[in-house]
C-alpha positions as CSV (number, residue, x, y, z in Angstrom):
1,X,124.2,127.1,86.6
2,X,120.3,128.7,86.7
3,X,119.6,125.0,87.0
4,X,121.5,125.0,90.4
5,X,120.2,128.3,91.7
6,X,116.7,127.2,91.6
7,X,117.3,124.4,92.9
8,X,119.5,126.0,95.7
9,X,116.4,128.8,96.4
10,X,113.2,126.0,96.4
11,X,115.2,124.3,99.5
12,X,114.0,127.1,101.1
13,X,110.3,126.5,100.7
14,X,110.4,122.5,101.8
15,X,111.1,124.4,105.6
16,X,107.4,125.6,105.6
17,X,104.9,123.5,107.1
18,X,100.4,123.6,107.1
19,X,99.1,124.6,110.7
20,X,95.6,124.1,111.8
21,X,94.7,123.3,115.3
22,X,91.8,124.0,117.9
23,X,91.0,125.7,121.3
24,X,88.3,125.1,123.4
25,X,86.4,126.9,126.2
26,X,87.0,130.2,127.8
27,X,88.7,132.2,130.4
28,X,89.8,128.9,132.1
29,X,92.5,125.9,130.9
30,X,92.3,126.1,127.0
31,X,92.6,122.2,125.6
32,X,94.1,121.7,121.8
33,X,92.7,119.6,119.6
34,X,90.4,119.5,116.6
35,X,86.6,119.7,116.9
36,X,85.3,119.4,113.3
37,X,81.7,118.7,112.9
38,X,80.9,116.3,110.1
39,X,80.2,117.3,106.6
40,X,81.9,120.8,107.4
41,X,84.4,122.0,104.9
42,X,87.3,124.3,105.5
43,X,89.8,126.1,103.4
44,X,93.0,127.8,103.5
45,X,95.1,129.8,100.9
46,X,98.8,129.9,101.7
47,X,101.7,132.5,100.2
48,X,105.2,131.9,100.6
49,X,107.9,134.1,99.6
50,X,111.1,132.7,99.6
51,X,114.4,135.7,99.2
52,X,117.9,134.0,98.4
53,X,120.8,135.4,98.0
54,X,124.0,133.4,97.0
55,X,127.6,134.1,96.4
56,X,129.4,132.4,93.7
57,X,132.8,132.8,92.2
58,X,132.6,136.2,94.0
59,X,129.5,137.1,91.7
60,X,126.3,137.4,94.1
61,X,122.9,136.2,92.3
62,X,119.7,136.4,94.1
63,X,116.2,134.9,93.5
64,X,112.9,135.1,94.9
65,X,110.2,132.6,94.8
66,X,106.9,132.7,95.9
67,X,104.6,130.1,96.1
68,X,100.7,130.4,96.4
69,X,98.9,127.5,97.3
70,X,95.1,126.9,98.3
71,X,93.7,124.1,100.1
72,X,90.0,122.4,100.5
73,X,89.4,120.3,103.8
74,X,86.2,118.2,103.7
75,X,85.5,116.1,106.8
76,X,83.6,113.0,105.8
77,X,83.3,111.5,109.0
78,X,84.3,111.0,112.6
79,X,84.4,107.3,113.7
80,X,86.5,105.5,115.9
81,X,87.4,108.1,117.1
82,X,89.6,109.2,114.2
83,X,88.5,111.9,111.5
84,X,88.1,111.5,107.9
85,X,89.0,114.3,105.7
86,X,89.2,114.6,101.9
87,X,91.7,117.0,101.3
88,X,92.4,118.3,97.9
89,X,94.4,121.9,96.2
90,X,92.0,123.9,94.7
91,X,94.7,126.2,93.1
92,X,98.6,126.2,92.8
93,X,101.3,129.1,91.5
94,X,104.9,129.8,91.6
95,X,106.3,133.1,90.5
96,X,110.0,133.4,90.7
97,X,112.9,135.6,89.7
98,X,116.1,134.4,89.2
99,X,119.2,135.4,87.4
100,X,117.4,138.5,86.2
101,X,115.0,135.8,84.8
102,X,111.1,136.0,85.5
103,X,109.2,132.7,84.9
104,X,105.8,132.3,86.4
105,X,103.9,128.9,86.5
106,X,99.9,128.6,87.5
107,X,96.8,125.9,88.0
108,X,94.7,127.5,85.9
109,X,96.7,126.9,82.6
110,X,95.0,125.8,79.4
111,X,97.3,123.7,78.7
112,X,98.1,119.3,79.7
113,X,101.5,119.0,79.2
114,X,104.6,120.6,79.8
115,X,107.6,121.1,77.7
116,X,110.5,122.9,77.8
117,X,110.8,124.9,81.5
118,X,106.7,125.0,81.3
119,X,105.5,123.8,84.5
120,X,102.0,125.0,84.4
121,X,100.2,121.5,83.1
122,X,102.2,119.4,86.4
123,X,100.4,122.4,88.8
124,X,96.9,121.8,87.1
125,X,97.3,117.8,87.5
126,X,97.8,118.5,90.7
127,X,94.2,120.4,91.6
128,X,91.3,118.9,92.0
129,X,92.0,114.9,92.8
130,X,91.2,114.4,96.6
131,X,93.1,112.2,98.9
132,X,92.0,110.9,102.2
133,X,93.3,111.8,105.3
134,X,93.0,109.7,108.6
135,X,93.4,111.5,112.2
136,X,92.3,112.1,115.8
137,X,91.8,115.1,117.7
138,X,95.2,115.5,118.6
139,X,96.4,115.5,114.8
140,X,98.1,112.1,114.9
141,X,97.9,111.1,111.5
142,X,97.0,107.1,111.0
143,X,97.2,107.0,107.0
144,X,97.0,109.0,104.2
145,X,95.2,107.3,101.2
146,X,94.8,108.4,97.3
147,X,97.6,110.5,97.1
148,X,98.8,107.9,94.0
149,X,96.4,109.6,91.9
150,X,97.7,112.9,92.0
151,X,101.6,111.3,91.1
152,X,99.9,109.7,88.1
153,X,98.3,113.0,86.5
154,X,101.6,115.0,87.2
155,X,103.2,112.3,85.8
156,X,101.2,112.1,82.8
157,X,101.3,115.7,82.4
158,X,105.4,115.3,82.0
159,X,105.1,113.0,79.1
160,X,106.3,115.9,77.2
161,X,109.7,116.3,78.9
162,X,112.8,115.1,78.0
163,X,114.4,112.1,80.4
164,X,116.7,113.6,82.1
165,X,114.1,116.9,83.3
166,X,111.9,113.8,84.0
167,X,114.0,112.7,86.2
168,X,114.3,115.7,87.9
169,X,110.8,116.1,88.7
170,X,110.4,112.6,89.6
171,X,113.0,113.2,92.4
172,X,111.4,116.8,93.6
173,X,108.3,115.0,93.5
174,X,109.5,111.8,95.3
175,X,110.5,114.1,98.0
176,X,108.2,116.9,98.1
177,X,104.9,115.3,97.2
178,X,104.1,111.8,98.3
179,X,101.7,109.7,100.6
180,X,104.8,110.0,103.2
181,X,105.7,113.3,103.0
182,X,102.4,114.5,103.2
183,X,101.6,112.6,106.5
184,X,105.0,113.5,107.7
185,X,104.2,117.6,107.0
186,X,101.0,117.3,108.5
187,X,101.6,115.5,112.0
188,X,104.8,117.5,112.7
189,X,103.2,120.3,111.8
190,X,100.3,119.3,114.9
191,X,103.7,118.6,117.5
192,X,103.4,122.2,118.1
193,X,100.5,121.1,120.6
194,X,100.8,121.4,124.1
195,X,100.5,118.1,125.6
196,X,98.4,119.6,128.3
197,X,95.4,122.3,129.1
198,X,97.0,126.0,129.0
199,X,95.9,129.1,130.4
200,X,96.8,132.0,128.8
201,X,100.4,133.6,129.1
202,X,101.7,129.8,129.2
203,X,104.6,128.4,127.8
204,X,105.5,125.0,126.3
205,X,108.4,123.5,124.7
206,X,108.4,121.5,121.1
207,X,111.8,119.7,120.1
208,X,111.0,117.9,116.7
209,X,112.7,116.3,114.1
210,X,110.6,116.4,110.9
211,X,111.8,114.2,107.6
212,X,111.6,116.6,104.5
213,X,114.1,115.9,101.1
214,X,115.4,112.9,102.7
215,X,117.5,114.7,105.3
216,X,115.9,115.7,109.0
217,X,115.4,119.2,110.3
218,X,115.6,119.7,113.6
219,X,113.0,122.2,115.2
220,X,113.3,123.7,118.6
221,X,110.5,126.1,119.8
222,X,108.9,127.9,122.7
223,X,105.3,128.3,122.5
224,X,102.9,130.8,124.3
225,X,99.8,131.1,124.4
226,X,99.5,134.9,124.6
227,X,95.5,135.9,124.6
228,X,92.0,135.4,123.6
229,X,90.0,137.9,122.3
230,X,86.4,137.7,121.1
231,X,86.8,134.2,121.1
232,X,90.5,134.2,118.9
233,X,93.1,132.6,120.0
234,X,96.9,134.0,119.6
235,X,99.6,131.7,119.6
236,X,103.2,133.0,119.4
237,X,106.5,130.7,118.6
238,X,110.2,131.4,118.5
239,X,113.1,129.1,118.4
240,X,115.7,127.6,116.0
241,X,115.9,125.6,112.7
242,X,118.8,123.1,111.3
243,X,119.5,120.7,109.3
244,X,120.5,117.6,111.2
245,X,122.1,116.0,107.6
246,X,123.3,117.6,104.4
247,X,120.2,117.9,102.1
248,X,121.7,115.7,99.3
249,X,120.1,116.2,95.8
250,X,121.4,115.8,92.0
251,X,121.6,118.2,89.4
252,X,122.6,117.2,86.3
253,X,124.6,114.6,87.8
254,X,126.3,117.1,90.1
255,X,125.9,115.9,93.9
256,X,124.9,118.9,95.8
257,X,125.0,118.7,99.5
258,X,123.7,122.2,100.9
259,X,123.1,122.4,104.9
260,X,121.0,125.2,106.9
261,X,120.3,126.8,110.1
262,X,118.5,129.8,111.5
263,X,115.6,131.0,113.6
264,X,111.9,130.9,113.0
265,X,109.1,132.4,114.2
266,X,105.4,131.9,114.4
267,X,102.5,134.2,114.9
268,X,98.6,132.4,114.5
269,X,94.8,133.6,114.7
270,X,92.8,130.8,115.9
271,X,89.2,130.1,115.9
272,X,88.1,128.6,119.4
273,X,84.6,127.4,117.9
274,X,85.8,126.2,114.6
275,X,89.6,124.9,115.8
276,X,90.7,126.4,112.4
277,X,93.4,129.3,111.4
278,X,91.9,132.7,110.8
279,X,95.1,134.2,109.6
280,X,98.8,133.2,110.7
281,X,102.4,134.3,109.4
282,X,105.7,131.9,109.5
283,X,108.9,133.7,109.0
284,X,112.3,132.1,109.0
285,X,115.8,133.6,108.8
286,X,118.4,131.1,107.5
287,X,121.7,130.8,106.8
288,X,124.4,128.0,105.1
289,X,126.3,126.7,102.6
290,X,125.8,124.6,99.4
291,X,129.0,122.0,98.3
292,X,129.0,121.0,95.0
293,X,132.2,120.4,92.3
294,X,134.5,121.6,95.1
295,X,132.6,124.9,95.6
296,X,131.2,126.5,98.9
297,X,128.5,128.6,98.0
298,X,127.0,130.7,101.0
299,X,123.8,131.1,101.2
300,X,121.3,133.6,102.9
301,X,117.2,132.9,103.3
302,X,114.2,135.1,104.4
303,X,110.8,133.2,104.0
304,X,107.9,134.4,105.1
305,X,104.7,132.8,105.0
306,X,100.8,134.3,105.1
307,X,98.2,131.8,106.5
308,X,94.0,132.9,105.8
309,X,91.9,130.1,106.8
310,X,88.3,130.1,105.8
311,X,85.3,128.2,106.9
């Protein structure tokens, strides 16, 4: 049944997506897209902290899990009109409580392998190993290439586990961290765009369907461009979340089909020089329902994520 909760309480975190974008000029039309110079590197440490609360059998269990990830983002080159950019995690943790049970899981572990519920060894595989990501200024993503390498050393760092925990990695992994889902992340997270030059106190309208878990989520959002300030740019978003399709996963051979809905809302500090995030926070507000063996188990969300870029 803990098996189920955490399961239940990660779909939560698959809802957050990387932002990075870029403003240009001054007191005029501001144009978005990226202007990296070559041979510049940027970074960006995320936190997300994911609050669940479930009601089973009229018992209510709650869990909270937050994530901490940071990110390098080396550009290689600009050619063809299309970026080149290494990017790579520098560092990985999850701390998470859950069923009065406090498991924490980090990068910087001594250890290669993981047994048992030890995850520590498949975060440090995952640090370090670049992969290669191809884009233009407006953050359509072309390819992303290497990514293989980091499936192989998480892989290897499962040899440990038993088959059927394997398995369950191999399907979080499949669906969470892949060549695919990585582009996917990345170019839905640059729809939030505007299409044209905005002055500030503009509005625009994003409705995107973004492939996560192999299910869609539908995002609906209006964007304004609210000021700029000593050459920052503040961005503000509100709008709605869904699942278009169940999110269908197995656990333990149980079929689990758990849909969501809610509202979201965006706040990001954006440097016009550098078209990178100075600081940003994401925070959603869900609500829905996980079948599984004939159950309905409700389920409430709160994520809330912290963006600091740094260049």
């Amino acid at each position: 049944m803990k098996n189920l909760i955490t399961k239940i309480s990660l779909l939560g975190l698959m809802f957050i997506f990387v932002f990075a974008c870029g403003v240009s000029g001054k007191g005029e039309k501001y144009k978005f897209e990226f202007n990296f110079e070559k041979g510049s590197t940027f970074k960006q440490k995320t936190l997300t902290e994911s609050k669940s609360s479930q009601e089973l059998m009229g018992q209510k269990m709650e869990s909270t899990i937050a994530m901490t990830a940071d990110m390098s983002f080396d550009v290689k080159d600009f050619e063809n009109n299309l970026y080149k950019v290494d990017m790579k995690y520098d560092a990985v943790k999850m701390d998470m409580l859950i069923a009065g049970m406090s498991l924490s899981f980090d990068s910087n572990t001594t250890e290669d392998k993981a047994y048992g519920q030890n995850m520590s060894p498949i975060f440090k595989a995952m640090v370090n190993i670049p992969f290669e990501v191809e884009m233009n200024k407006k953050g359509k993503v072309f390819s992303v290439t290497g990514f293989e390498n980091i499936t192989a050393a998480m892989l290897d760092a499962m040899s440990e586990l038993d088959e059927n925990t394997t398995n369950q990695m191999l399907q979080q992994i499949g669906n969470s961290y892949s060549e695919e889902s990585i582009k996917s992340t990345l170019e839905q997270s640059f729809a939030y765009f505007p299409e044209n030059e905005v002055a500030a106190g503009d509005t625009w309208k994003k409705d995107m369907d973004i492939n996560i878990m192999n299910t869609t989520i539908n995002v609906t959002m209006n964007i304004t461009l609210e000021k700029v300030v000593d050459n920052i740019a503040s961005l503000k978003a509100e709008g709605t979340i869904k699942t278009v399709k169940d999110i269908i996963q197995d656990l333990n051979g149980i079929e689990a089909k758990t849909s969501l809905s809610g509202n979201q809302t965006i706040n990001l500090q954006i440097d016009l020089k550098t078209c990178w995030i100075v600081s940003g926070e994401i925070r959603q507000s869900l609500v829905g329902e996980t079948n599984a063996m004939g159950m309905k188990i409700p389920i409430t969300t709160v994520n809330t994520t912290t963006i600091k870029g740094e260049q």
